[in-house]
LUMTI-205301 format. One record per residue: residue number from 1; z, y, x of N, C-alpha, C in turn. Coordinates in steps of 0.1 Angstrom, whole numbers, plus 5000, padded with zeros to 4 digits. Layout:
! residues N
<pos = NUM; n.c3 = Z; n.c2 = Y; n.c1 = X; ca.c3 = Z; ca.c2 = Y; ca.c1 = X; c.c3 = Z; c.c2 = Y; c.c1 = X> .
...
//
This chain:
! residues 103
<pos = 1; n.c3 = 1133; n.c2 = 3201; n.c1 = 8965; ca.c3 = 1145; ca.c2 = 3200; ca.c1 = 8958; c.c3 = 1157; c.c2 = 3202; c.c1 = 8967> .
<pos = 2; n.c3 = 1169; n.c2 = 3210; n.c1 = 8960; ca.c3 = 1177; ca.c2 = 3208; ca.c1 = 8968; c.c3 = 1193; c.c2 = 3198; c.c1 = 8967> .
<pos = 3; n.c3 = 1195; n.c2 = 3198; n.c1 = 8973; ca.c3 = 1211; ca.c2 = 3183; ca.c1 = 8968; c.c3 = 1223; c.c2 = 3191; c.c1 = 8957> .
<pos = 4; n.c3 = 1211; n.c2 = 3205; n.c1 = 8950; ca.c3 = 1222; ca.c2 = 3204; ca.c1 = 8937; c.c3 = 1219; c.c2 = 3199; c.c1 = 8923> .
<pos = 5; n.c3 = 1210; n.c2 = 3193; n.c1 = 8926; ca.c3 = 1204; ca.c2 = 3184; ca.c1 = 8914; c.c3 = 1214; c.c2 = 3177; c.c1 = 8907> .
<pos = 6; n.c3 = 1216; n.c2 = 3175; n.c1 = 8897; ca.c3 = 1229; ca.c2 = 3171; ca.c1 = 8886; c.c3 = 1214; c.c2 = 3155; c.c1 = 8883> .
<pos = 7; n.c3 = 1221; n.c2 = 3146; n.c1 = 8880; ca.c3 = 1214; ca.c2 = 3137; ca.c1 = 8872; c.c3 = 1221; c.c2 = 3135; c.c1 = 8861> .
<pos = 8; n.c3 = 1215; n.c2 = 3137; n.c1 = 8851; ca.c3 = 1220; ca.c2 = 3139; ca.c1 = 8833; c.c3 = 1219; c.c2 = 3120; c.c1 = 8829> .
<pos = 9; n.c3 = 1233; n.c2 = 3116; n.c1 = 8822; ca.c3 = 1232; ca.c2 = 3103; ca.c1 = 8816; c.c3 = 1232; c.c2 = 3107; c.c1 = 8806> .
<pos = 10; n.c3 = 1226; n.c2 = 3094; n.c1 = 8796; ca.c3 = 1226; ca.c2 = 3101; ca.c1 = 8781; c.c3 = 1241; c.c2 = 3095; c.c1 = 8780> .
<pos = 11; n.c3 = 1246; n.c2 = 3105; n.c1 = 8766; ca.c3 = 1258; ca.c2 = 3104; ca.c1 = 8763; c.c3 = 1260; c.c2 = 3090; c.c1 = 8752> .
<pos = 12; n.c3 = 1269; n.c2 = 3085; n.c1 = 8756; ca.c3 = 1273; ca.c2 = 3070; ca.c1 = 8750; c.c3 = 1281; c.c2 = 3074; c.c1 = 8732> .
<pos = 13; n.c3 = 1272; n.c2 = 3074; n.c1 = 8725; ca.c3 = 1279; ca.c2 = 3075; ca.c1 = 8711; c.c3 = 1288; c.c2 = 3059; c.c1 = 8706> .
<pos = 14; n.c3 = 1300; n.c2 = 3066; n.c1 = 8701; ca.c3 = 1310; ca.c2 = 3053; ca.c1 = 8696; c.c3 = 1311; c.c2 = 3055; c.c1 = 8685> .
<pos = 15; n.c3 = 1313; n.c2 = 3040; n.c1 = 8677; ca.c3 = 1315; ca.c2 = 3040; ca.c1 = 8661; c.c3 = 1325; c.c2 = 3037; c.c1 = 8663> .
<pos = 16; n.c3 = 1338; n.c2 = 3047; n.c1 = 8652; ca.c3 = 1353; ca.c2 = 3036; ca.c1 = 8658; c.c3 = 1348; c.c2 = 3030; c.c1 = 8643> .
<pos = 17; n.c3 = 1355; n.c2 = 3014; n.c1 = 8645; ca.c3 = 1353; ca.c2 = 3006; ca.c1 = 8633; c.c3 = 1366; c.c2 = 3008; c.c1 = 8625> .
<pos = 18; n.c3 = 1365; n.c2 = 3010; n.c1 = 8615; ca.c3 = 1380; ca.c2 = 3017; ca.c1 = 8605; c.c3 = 1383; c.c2 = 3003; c.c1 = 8603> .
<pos = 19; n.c3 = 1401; n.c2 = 3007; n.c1 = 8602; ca.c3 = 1408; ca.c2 = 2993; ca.c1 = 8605; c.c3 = 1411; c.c2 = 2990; c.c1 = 8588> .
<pos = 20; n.c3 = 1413; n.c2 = 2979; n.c1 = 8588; ca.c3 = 1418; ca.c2 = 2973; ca.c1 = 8576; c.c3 = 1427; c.c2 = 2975; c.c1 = 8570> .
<pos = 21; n.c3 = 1429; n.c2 = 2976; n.c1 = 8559; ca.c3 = 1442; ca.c2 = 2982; ca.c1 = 8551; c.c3 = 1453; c.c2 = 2974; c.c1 = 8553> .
<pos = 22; n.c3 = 1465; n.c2 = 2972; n.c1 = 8559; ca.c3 = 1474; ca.c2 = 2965; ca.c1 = 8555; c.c3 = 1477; c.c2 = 2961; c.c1 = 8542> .
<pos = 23; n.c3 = 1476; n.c2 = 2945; n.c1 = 8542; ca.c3 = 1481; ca.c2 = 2938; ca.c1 = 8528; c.c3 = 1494; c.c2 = 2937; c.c1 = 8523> .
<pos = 24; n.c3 = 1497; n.c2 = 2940; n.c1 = 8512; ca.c3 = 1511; ca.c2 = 2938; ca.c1 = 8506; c.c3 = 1513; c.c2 = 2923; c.c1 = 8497> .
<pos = 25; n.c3 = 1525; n.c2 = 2918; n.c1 = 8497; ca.c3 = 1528; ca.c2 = 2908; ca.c1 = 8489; c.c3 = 1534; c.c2 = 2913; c.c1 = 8478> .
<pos = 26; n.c3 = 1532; n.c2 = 2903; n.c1 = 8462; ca.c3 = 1542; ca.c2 = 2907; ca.c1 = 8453; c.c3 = 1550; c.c2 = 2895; c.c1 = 8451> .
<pos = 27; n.c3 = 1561; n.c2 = 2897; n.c1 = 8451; ca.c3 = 1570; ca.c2 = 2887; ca.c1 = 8447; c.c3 = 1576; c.c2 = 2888; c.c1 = 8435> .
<pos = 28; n.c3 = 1572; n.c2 = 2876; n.c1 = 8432; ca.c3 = 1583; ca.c2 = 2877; ca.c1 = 8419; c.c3 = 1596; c.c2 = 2869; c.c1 = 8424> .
<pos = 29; n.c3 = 1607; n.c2 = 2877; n.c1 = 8418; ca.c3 = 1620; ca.c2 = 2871; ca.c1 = 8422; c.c3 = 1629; c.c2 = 2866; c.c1 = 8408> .
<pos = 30; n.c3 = 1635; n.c2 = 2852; n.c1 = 8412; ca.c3 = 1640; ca.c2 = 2845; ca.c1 = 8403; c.c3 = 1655; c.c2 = 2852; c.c1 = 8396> .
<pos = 31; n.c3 = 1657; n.c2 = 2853; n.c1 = 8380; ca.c3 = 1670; ca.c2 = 2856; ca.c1 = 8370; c.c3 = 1673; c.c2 = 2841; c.c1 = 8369> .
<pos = 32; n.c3 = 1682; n.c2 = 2840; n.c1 = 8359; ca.c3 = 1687; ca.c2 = 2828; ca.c1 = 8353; c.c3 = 1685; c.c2 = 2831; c.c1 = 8337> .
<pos = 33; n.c3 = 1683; n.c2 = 2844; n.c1 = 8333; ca.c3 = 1681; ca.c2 = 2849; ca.c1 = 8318; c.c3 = 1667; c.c2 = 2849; c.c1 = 8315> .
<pos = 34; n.c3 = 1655; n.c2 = 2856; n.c1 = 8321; ca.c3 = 1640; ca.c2 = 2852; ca.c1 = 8319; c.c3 = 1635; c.c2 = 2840; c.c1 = 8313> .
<pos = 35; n.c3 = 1636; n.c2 = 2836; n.c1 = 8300; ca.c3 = 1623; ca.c2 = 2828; ca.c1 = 8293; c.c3 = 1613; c.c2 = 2823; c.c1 = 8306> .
<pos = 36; n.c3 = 1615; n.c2 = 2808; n.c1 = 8310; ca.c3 = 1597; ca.c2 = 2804; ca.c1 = 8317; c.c3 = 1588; c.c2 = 2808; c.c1 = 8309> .
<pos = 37; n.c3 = 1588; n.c2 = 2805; n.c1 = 8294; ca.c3 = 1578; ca.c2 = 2812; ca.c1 = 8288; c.c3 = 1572; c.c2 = 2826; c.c1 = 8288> .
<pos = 38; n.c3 = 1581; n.c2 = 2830; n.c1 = 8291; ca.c3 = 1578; ca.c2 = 2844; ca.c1 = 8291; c.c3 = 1571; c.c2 = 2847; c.c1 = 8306> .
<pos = 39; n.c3 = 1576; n.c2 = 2844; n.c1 = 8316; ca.c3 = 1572; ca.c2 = 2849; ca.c1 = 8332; c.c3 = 1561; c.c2 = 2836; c.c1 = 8331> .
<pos = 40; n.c3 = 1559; n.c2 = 2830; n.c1 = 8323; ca.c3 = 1544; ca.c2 = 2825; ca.c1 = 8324; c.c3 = 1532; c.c2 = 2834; c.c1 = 8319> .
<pos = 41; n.c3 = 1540; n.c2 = 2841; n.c1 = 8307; ca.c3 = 1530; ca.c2 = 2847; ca.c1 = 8301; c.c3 = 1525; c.c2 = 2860; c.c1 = 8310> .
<pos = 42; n.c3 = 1538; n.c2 = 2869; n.c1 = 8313; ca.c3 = 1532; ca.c2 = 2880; ca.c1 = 8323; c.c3 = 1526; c.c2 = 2877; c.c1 = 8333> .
<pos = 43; n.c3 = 1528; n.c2 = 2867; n.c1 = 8340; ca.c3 = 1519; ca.c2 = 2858; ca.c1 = 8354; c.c3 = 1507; c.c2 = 2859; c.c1 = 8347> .
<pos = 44; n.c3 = 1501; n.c2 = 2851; n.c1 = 8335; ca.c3 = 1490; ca.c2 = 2852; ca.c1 = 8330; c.c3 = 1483; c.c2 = 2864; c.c1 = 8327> .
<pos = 45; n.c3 = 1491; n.c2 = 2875; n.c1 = 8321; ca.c3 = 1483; ca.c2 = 2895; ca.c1 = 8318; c.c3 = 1485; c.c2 = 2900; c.c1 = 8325> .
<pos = 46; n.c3 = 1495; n.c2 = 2901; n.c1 = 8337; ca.c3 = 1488; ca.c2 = 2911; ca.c1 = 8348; c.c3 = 1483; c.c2 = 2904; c.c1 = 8356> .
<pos = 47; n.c3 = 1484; n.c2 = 2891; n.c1 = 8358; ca.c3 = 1478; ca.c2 = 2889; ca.c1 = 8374; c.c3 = 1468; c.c2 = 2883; c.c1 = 8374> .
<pos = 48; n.c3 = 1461; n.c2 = 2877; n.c1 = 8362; ca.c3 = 1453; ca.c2 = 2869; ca.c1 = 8355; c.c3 = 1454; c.c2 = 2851; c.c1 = 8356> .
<pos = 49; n.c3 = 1465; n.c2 = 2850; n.c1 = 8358; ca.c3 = 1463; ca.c2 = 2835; ca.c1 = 8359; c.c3 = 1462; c.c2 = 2826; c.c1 = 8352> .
<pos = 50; n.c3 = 1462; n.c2 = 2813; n.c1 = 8356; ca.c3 = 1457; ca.c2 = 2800; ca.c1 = 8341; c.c3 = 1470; c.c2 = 2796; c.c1 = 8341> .
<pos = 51; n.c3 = 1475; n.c2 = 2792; n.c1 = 8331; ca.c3 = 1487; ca.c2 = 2791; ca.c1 = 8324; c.c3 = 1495; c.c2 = 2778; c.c1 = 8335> .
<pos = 52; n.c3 = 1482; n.c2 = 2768; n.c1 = 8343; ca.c3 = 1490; ca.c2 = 2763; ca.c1 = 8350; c.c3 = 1495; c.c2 = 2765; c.c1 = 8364> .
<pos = 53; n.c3 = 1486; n.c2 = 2778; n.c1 = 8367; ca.c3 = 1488; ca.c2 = 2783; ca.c1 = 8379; c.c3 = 1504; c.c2 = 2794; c.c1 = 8380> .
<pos = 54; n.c3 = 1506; n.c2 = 2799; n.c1 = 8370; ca.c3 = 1513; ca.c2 = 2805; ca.c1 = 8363; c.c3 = 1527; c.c2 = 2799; c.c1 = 8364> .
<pos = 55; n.c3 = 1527; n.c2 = 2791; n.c1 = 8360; ca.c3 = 1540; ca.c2 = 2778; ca.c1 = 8356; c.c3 = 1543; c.c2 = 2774; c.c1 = 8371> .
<pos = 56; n.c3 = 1532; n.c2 = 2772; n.c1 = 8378; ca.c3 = 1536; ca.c2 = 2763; ca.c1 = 8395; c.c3 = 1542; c.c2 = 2775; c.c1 = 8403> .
<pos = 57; n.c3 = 1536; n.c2 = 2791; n.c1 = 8399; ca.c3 = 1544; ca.c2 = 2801; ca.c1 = 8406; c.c3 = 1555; c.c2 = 2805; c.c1 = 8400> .
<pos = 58; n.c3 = 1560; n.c2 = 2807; n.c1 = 8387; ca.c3 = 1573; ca.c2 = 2804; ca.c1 = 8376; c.c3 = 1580; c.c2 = 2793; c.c1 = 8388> .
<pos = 59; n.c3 = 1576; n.c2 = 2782; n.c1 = 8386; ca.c3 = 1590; ca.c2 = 2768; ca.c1 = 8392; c.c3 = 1593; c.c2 = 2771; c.c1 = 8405> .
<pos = 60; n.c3 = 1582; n.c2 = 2778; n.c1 = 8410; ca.c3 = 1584; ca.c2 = 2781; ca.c1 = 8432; c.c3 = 1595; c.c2 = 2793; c.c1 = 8429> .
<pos = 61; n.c3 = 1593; n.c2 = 2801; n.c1 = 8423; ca.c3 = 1608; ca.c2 = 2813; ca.c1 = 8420; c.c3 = 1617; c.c2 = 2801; c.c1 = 8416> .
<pos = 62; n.c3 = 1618; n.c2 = 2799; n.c1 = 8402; ca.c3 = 1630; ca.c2 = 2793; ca.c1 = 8402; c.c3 = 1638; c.c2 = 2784; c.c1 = 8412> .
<pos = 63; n.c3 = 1632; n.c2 = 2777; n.c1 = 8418; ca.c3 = 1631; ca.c2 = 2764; ca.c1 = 8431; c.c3 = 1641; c.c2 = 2769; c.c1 = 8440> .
<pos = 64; n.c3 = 1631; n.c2 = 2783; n.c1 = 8444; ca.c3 = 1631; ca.c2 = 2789; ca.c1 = 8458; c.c3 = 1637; c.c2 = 2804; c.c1 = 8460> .
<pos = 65; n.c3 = 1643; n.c2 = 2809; n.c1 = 8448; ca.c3 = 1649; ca.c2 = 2822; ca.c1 = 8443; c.c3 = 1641; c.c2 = 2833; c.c1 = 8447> .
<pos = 66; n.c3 = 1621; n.c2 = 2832; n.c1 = 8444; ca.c3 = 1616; ca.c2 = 2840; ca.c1 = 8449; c.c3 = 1597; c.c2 = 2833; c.c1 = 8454> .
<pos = 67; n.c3 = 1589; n.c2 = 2838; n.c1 = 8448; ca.c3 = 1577; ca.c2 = 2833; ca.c1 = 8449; c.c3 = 1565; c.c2 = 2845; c.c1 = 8452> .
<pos = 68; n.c3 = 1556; n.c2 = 2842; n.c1 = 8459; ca.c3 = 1546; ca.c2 = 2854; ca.c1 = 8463; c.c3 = 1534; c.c2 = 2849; c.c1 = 8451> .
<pos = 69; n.c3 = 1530; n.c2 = 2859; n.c1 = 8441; ca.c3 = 1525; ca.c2 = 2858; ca.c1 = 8431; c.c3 = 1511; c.c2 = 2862; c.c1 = 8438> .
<pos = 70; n.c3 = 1507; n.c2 = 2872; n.c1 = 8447; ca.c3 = 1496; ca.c2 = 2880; ca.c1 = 8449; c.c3 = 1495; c.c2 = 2886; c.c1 = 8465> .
<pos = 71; n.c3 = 1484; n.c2 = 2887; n.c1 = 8468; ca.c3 = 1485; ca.c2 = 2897; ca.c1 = 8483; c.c3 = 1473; c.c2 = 2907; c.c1 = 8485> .
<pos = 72; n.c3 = 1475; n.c2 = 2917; n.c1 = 8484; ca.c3 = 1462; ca.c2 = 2930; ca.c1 = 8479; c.c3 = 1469; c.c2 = 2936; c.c1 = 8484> .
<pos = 73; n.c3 = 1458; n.c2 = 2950; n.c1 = 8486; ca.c3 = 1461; ca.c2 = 2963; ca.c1 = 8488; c.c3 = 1473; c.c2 = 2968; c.c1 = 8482> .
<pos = 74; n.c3 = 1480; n.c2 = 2980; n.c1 = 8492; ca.c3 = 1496; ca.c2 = 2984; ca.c1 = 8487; c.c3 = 1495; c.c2 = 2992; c.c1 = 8475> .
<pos = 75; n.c3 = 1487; n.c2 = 2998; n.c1 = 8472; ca.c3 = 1481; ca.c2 = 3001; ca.c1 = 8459; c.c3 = 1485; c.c2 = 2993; c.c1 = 8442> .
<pos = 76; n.c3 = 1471; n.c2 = 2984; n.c1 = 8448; ca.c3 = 1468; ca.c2 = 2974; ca.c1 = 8433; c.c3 = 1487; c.c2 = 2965; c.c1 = 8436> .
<pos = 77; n.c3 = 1491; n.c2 = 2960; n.c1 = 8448; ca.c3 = 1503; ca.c2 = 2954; ca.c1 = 8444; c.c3 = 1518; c.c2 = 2963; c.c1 = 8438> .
<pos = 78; n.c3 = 1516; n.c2 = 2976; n.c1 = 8445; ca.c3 = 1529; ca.c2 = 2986; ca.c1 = 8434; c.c3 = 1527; c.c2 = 2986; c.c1 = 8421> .
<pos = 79; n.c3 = 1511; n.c2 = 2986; n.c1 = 8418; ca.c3 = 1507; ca.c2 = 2991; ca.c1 = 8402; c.c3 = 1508; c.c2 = 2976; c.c1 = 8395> .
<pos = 80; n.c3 = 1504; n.c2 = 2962; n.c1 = 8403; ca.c3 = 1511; ca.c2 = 2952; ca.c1 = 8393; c.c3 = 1522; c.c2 = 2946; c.c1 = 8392> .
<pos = 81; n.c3 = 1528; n.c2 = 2949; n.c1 = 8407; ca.c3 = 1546; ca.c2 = 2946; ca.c1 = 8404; c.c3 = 1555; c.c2 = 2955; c.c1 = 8393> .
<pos = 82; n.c3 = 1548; n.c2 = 2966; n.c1 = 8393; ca.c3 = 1552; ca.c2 = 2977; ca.c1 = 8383; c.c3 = 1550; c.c2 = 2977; c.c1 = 8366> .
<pos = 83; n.c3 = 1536; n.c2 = 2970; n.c1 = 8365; ca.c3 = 1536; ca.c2 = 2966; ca.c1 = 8351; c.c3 = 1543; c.c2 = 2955; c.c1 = 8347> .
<pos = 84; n.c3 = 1543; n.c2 = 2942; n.c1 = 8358; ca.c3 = 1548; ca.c2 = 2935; ca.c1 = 8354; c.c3 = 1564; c.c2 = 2932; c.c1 = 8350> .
<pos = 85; n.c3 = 1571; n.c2 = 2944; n.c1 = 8357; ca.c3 = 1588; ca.c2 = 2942; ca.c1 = 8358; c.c3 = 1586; c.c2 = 2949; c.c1 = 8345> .
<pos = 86; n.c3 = 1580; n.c2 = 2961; n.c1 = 8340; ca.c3 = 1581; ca.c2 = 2969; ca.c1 = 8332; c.c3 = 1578; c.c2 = 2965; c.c1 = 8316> .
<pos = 87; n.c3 = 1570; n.c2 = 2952; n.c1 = 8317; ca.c3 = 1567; ca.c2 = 2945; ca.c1 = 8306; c.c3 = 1581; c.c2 = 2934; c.c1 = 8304> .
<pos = 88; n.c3 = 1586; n.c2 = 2932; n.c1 = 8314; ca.c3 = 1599; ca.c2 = 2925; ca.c1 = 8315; c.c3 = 1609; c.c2 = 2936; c.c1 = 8307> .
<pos = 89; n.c3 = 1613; n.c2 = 2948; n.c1 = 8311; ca.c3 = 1624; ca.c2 = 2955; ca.c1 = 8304; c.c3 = 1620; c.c2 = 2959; c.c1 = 8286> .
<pos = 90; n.c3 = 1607; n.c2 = 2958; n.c1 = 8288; ca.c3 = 1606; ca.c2 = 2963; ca.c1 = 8272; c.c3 = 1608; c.c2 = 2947; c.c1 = 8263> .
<pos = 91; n.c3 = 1606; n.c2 = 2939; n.c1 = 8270; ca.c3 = 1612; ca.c2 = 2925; ca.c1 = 8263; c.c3 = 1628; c.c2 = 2923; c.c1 = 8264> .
<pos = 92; n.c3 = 1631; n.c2 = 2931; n.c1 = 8271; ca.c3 = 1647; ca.c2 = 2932; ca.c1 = 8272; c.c3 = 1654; c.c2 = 2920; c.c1 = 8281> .
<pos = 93; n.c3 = 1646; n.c2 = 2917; n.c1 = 8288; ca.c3 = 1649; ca.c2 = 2903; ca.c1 = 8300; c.c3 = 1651; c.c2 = 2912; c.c1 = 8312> .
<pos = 94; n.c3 = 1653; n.c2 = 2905; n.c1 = 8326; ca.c3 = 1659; ca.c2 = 2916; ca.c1 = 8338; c.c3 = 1648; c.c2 = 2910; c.c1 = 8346> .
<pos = 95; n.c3 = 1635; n.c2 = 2905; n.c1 = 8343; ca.c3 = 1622; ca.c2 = 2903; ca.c1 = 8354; c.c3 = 1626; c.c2 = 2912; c.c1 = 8363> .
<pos = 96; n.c3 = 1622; n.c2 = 2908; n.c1 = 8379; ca.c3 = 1615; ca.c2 = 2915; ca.c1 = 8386; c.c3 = 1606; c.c2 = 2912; c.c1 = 8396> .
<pos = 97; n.c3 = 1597; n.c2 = 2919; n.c1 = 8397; ca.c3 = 1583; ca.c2 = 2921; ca.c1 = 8405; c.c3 = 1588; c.c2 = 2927; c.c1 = 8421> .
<pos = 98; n.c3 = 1586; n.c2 = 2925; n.c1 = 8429; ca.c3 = 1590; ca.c2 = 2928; ca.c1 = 8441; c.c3 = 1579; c.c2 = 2935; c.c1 = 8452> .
<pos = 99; n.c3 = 1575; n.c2 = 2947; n.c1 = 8459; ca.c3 = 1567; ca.c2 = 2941; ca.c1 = 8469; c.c3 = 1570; c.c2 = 2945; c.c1 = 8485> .
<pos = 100; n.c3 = 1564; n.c2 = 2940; n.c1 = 8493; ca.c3 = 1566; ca.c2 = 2939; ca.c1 = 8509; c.c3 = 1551; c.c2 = 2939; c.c1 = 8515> .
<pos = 101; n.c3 = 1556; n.c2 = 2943; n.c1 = 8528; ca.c3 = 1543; ca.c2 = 2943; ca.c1 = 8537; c.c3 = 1539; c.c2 = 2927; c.c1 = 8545> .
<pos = 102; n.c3 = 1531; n.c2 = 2921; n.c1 = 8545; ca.c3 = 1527; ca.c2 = 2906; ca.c1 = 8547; c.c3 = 1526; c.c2 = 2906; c.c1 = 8562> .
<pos = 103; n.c3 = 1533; n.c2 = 2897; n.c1 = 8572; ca.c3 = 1531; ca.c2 = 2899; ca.c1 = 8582; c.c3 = 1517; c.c2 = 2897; c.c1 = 8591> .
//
């Protein structure tokens, strides 16, 4: 043999592990004209909550001028902050649904 012999390593295969979607927050943000009845009730159809879960995120807006309803993909949170402001204007109230990136 001569010293141009190569020695072959096997080749190292990598899985890149796919990263996580960044989560989005929805906020609902507090009026003075919005019915609690009412931002209980859309808290309840789009986001599915129990009427008392509902009411405790209702008072944290009003409290706090501003409450995180949800934290999901930036997707599902545009498409429920969207229904739910949107079910606010056809009631003729000035709801809004808000969203942001979660740190």
């Amino acid at each position: 043999m001569t010293g141009d012999d190569v020695a072959l390593k096997p080749k190292t295969v990598t899985n890149p592990k796919p990263e996580r979607p960044r989560l989005y927050k929805v906020l609902l943000i507090n009026d003075d004209f919005t019915p609690r009845e009412f931002v209980t009730m859309v808290l309840k159809a789009v986001f599915r909550m129990s009427e008392e879960t509902g009411y405790r995120v209702m008072m944290t807006a009003h409290k706090f001028g501003s409450a995180v309803v949800v934290v999901c993909t930036r997707d599902i949170a545009e498409t429920k902050a969207k229904e739910a402001t949107d079910l606010g204007k056809e009631a003729g109230f000035p709801l809004m649904f808000t969203t942001e990136p979660e740190e």
